[in-house]
NUMAR-178085 format. One record per atom (N, C-alpha, C): residue number from 1; atom name; x, y, z. Coordinates in Angstrom, 1 decimal, decimal comma, padded with zeros to 4 digits. Atoms other than C-alpha are relative to their C-alpha. Example, Ala and Ser with C-alpha at 12.3 -4.5 7.8 and 13.67 -1.06 7.14 Angstrom:
2
[1; "N"; [000,9; -001,2; 000,0]],
[1; "CA"; [012,3; -004,5; 007,8]],
[1; "C"; [000,9; 001,2; 000,0]],
[2; "N"; [-000,9; -001,1; 000,0]],
[2; "CA"; [013,7; -001,1; 007,1]],
[2; "C"; [-000,8; 001,1; 000,8]],
% end
This chain:
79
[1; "N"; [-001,2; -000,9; 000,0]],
[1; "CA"; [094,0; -003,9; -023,8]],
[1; "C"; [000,4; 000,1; 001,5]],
[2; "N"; [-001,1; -000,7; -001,2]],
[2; "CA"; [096,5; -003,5; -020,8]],
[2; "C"; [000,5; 000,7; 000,4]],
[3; "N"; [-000,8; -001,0; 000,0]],
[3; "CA"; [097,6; -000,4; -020,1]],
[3; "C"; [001,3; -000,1; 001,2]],
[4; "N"; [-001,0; -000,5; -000,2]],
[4; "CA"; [101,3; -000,2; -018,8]],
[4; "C"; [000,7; 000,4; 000,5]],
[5; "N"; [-001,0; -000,8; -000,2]],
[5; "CA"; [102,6; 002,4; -018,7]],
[5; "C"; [-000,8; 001,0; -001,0]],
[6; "N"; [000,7; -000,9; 001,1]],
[6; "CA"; [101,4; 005,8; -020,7]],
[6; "C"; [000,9; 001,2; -000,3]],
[7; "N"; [-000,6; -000,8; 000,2]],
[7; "CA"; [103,4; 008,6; -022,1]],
[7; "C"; [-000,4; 001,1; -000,5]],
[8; "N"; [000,7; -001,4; -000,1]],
[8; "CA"; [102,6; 012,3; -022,0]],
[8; "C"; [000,6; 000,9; -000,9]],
[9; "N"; [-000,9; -000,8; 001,7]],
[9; "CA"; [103,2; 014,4; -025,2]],
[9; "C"; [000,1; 001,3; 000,4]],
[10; "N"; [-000,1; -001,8; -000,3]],
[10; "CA"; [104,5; 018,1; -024,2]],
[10; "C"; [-000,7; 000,4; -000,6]],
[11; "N"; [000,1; -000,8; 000,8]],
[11; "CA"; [103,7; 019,2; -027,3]],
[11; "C"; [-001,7; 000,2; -000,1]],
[12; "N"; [000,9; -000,2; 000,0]],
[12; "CA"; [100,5; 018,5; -027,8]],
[12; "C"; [-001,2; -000,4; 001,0]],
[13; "N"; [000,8; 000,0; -001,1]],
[13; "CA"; [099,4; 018,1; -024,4]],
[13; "C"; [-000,9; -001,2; 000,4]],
[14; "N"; [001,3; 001,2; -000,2]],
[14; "CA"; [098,0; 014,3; -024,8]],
[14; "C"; [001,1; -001,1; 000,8]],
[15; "N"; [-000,6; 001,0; -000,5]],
[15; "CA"; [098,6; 011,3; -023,1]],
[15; "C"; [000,0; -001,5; -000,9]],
[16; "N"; [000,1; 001,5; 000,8]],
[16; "CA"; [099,1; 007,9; -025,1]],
[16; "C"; [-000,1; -001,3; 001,1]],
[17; "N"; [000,0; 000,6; 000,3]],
[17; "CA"; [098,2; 004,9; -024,2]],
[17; "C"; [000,8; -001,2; -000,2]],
[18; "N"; [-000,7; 001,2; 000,8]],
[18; "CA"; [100,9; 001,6; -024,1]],
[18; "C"; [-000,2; -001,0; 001,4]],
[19; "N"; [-000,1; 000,9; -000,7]],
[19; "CA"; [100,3; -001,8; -023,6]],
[19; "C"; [001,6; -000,8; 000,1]],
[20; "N"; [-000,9; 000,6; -000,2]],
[20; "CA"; [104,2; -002,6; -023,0]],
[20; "C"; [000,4; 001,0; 000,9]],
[21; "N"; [-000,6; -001,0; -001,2]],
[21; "CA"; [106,7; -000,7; -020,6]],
[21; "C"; [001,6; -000,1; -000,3]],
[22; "N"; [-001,4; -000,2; 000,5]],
[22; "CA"; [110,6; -000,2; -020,4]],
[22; "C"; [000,9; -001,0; 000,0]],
[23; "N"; [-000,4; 001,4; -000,3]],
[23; "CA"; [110,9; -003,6; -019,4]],
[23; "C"; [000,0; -001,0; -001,5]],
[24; "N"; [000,8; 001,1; 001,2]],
[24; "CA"; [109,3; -005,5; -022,4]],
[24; "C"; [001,2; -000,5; -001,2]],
[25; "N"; [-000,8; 000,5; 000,8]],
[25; "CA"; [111,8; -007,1; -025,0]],
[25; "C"; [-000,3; 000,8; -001,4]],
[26; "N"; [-000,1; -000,2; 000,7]],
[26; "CA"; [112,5; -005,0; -027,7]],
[26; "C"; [-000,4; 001,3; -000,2]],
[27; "N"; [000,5; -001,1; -000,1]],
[27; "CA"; [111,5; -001,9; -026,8]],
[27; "C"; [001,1; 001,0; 000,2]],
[28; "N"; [-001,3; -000,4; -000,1]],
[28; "CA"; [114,0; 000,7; -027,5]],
[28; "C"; [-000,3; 001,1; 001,0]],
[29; "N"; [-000,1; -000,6; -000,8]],
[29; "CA"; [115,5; 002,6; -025,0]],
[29; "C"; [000,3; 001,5; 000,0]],
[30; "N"; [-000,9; -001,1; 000,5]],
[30; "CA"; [116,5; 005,8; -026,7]],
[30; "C"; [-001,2; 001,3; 000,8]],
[31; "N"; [001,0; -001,3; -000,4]],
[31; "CA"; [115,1; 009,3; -024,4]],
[31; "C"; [-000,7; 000,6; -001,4]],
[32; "N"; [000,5; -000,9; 000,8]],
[32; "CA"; [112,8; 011,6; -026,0]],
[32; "C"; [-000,5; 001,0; 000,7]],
[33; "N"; [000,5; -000,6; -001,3]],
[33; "CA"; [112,7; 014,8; -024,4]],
[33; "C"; [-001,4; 000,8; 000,0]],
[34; "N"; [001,0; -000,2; -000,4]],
[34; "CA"; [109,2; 015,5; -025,6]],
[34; "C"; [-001,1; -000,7; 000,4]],
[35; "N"; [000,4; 000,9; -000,7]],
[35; "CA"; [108,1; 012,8; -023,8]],
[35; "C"; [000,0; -000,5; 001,6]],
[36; "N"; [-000,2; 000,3; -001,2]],
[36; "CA"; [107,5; 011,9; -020,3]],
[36; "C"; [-000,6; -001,3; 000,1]],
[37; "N"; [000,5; 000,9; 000,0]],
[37; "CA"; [107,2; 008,5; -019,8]],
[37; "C"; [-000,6; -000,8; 001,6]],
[38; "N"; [000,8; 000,7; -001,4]],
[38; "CA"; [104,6; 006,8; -016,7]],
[38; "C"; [-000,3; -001,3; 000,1]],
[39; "N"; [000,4; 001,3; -000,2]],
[39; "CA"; [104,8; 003,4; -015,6]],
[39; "C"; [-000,5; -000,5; 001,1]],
[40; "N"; [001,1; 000,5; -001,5]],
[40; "CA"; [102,5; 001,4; -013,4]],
[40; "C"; [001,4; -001,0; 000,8]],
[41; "N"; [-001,0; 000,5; -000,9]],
[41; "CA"; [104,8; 000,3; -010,6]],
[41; "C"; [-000,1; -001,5; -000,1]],
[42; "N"; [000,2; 001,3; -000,1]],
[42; "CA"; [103,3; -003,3; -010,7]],
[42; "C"; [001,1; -000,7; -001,0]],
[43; "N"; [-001,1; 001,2; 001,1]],
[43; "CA"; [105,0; -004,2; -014,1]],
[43; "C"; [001,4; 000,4; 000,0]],
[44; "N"; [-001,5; -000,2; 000,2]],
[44; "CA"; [108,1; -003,0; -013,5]],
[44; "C"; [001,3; -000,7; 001,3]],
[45; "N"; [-001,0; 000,6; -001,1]],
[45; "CA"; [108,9; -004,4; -009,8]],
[45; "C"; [000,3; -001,5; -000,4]],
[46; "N"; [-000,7; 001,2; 000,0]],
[46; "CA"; [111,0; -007,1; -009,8]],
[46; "C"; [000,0; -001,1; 001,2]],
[47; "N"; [-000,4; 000,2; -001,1]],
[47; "CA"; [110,5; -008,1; -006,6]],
[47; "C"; [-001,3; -000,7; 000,7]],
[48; "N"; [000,9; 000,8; -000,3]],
[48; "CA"; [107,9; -010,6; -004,7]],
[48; "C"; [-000,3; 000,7; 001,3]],
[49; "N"; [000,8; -000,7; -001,4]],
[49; "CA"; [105,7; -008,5; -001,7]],
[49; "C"; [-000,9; -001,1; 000,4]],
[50; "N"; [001,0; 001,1; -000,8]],
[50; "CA"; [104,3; -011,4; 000,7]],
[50; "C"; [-000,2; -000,9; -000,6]],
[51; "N"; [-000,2; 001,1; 000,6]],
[51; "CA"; [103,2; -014,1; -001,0]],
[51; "C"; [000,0; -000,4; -001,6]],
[52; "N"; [-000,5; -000,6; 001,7]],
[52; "CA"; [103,4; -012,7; -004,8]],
[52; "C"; [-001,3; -000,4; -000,8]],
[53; "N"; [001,1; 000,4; 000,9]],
[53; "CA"; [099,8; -013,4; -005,7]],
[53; "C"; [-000,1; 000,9; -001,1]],
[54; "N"; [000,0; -000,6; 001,0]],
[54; "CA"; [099,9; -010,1; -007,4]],
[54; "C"; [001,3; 000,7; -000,8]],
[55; "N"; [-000,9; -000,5; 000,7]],
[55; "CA"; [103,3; -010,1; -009,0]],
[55; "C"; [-000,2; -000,2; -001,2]],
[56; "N"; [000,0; 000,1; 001,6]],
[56; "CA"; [103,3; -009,0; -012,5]],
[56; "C"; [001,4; 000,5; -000,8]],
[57; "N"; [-001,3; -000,4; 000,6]],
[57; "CA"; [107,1; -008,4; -013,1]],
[57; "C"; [000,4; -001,0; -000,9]],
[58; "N"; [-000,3; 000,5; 001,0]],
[58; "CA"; [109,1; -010,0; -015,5]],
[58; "C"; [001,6; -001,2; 000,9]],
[59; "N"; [-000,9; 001,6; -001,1]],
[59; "CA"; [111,7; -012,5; -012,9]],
[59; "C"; [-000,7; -001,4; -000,7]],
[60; "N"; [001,0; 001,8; 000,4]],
[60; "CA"; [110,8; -016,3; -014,1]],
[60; "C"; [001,1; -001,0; 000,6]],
[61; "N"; [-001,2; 001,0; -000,1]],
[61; "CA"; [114,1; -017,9; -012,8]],
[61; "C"; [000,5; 000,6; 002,0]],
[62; "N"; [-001,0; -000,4; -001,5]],
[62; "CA"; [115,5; -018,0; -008,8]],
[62; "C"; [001,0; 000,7; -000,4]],
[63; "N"; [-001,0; -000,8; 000,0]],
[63; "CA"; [118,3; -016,8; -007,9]],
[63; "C"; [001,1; -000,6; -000,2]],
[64; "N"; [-001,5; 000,9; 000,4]],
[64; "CA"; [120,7; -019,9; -008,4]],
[64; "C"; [-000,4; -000,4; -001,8]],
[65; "N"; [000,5; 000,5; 001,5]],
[65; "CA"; [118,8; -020,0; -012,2]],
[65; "C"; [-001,1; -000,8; -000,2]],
[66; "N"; [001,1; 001,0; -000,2]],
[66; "CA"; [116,0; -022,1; -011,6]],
[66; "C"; [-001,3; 000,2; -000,4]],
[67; "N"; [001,7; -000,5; 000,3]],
[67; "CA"; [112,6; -021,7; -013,8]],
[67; "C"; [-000,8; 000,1; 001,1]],
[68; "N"; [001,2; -000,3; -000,6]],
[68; "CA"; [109,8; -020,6; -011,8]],
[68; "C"; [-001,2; -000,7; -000,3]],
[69; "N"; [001,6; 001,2; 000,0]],
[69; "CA"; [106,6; -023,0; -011,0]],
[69; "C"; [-000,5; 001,5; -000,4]],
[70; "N"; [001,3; -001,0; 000,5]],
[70; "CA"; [103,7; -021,0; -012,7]],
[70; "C"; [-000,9; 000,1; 001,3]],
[71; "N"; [000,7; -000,3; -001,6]],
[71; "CA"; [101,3; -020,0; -009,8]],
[71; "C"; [-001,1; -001,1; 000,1]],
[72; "N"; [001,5; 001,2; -000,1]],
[72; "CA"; [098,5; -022,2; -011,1]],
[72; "C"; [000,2; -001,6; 000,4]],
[73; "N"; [-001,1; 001,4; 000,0]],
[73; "CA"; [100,7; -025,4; -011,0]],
[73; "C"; [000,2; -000,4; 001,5]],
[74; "N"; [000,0; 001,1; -001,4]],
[74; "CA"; [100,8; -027,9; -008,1]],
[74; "C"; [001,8; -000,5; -000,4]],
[75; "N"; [-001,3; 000,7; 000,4]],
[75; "CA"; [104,2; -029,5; -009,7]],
[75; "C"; [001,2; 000,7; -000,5]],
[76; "N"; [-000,4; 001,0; -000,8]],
[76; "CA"; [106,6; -029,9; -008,9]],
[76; "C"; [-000,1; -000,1; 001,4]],
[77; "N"; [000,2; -000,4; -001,4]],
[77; "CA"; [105,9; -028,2; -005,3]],
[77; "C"; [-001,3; 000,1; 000,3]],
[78; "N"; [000,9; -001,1; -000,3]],
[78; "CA"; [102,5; -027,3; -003,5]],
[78; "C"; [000,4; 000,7; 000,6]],
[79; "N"; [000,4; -001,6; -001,1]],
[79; "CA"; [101,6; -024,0; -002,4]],
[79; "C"; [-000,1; -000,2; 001,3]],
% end
């Protein structure tokens, strides 16, 4: 399990638990105001810090549209 992101229940004062976040495809977006929702900063930036060993956002395409080499992958460029 992966945790997330977690969301904190007013009501009954617990925290849940989620392996997805606000990003994730299909995840609706609708507030709930007895809900406070907490997300780990990692899965949500969009953005590559130095040389992006530990990016975990959700980007896969440049910025002229161009798939993204996987990190493990030599081809078509090396590291």
């Amino acid at each position: 399990f992966l945790c997330r992101a977690f969301a904190y229940d007013r009501v009954t004062k617990r925290c849940h638990w989620l392996s997805f976040n606000s990003l994730t495809n299909g995840v609706r977006k609708k507030q709930d105001h007895a809900f406070d929702l907490y997300e780990k900063k990692d899965y949500i930036r969009n953005c590559i810090i130095g040389k992006g060993a530990d990016y975990k956002g959700t980007v896969s395409v440049t910025r002229s549209g161009i798939q993204c080499q996987a990190w493990n992958s030599m081809i078509p460029h090396e590291h």
